[in-house]
N, C-alpha and C positions, 0 to 999 in steps of 0.2 A: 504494500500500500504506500506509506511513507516514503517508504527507499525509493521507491520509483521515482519520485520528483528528482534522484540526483542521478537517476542513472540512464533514462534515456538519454543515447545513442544517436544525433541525425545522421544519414548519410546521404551523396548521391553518387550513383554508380553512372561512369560511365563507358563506353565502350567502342573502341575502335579499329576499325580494319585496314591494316595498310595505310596507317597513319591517319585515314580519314573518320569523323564520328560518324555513325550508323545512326539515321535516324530511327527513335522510338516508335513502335507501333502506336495507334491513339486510339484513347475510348470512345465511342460515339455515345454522345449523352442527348437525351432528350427529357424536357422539362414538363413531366405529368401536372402539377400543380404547384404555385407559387402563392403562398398566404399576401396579401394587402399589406400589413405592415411586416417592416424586416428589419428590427433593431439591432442585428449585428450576421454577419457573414462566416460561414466555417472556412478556418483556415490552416494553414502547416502549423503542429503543435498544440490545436484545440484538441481538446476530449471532446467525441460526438457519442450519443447515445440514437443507436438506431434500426427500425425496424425492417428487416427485408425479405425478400423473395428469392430461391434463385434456382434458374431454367435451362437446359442446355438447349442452344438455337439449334442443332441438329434436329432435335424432335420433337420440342417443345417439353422434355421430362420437368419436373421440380425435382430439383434434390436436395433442397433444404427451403425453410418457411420459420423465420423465429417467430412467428404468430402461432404458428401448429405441431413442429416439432420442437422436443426437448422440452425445459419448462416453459414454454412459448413466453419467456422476456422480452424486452430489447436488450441490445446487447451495445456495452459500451467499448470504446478502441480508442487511439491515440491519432490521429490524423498526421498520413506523413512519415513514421518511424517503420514502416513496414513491420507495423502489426497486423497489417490483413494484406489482400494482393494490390500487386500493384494500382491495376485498373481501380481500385476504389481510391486508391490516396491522390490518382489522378481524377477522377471524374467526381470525388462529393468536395471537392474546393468550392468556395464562394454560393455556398448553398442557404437557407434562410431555416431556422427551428419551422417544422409544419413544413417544408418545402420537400415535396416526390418529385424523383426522378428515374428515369428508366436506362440504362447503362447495357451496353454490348459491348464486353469487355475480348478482346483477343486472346489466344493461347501466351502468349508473348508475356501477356498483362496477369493473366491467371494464371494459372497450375501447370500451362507447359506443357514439355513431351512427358513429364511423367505423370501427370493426372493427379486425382488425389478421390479417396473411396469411391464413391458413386461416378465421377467423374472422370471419364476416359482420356487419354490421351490427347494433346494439341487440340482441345472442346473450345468453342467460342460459348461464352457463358454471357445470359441476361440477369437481370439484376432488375424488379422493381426495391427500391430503399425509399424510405422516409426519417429525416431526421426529428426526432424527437424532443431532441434538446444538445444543446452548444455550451461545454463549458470551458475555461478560461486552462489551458496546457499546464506542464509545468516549465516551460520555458518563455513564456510569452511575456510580455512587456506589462502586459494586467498583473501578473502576477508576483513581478517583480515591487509594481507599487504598493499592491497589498502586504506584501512583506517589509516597505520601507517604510518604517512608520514615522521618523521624522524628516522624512522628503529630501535625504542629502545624497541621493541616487547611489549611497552603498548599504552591504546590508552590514549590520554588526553580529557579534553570537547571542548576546541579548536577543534581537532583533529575529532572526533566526528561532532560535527556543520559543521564543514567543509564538511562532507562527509554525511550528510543533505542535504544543501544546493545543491552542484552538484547533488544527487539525486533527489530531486524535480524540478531541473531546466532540466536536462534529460527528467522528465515524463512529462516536457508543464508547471510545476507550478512555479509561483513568489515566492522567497526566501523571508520568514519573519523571521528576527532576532527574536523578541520575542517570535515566535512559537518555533522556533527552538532551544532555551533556554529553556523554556517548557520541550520540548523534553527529550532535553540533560539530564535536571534533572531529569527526571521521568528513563532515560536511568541509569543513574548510580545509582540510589537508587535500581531498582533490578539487577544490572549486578557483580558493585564495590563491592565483595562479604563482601575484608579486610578491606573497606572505605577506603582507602589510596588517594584517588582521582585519581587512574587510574584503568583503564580494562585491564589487562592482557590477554596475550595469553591462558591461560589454561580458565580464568574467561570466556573469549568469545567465545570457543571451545569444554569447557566442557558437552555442552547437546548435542552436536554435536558427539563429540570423545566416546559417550556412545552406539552407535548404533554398 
């Protein structure tokens, strides 16, 4: 839970032949319904929670439904960290909470030549998704200022522990000062890049601001 705020990873991969880059295959997205108002947009490093559909275009199968199978949730994911396939961290960008869209994702984007259970080999896979709700990453610039509480755009370990503490108390758990010192420390030994005893804006942004 916690951890994760310090351990996402961005990457981008890229790839090239004989010195030239290969262009990416691309998702073809189409826009089922877009809600009237749209107070913020899904972006690299937002948490999205969302519901979907998904169909092989060969025959039109379903092979999964988070409405109908498993404990039909929605299901939450990181945008961007390749937590899910590619095809979705390119095609739910710039999308509105309440906004469907319908996604024909490539082999490329999806599962490839190796498939994955129900899903055979090199399959072009449809996607109806709804996003449900947009919350603020752990790398994102929101989150940076909720953590600065006196706006000097670095963070301190006070500052830090503090923003511990309400998180664990958020997710149901009792606050332990020694844990959360723990933390702290293990927090600055890889974040404080200059050691100076704070975490700067760039320091906390920069695997983020690299996507």
């Amino acid at each position: 839970m916690i951890p994760e705020l310090w351990t996402c990873i961005f990457s981008a991969l890229f790839f090239y032949v004989h010195g030239a880059k290969l262009p990416e295959p691309e998702v073809k997205i189409e826009v089922l319904y877009k809600p009237f108002l749209c107070h913020r947009k899904s972006k690299y490093g937002d948490i999205l929670l969302v519901h979907y559909e998904g169909f092989l275009e060969s025959n039109g199968t379903m092979f999964h439904s988070s409405r109908h199978h498993g404990d039909k949730n929605p299901v939450w994911f990181t945008l961007g960290i390749r937590e899910v396939i590619k095809g979705w961290d390119k095609g739910l960008q710039g999308m509105c909470a309440g906004e469907k869209r319908k996604l024909t994702v490539p082999p490329a984007l999806a599962y490839g030549k190796e498939g994955k259970g129900k899903i055979p080999p090199e399959s072009t896979l449809i996607f109806d998704i709804e996003i449900m709700e947009i919350r603020n990453g752990p790398r994102s610039h929101e989150s940076f200022q909720e953590m600065d509480l006196n706006d000097d755009w670095k963070l301190s370990k006070a500052e830090v522990k503090e923003y511990l503490r309400k998180e664990f108390e958020r997710h149901g758990y009792a606050a332990n000062d020694t844990h959360h010192e723990v933390m702290v420390e293990d927090i600055f030994q890889k974040e404080d890049e200059d050691n100076d005893g704070f975490i700067s804006a760039r320091e906390f942004t920069y695997k983020h601001d690299e996507l």
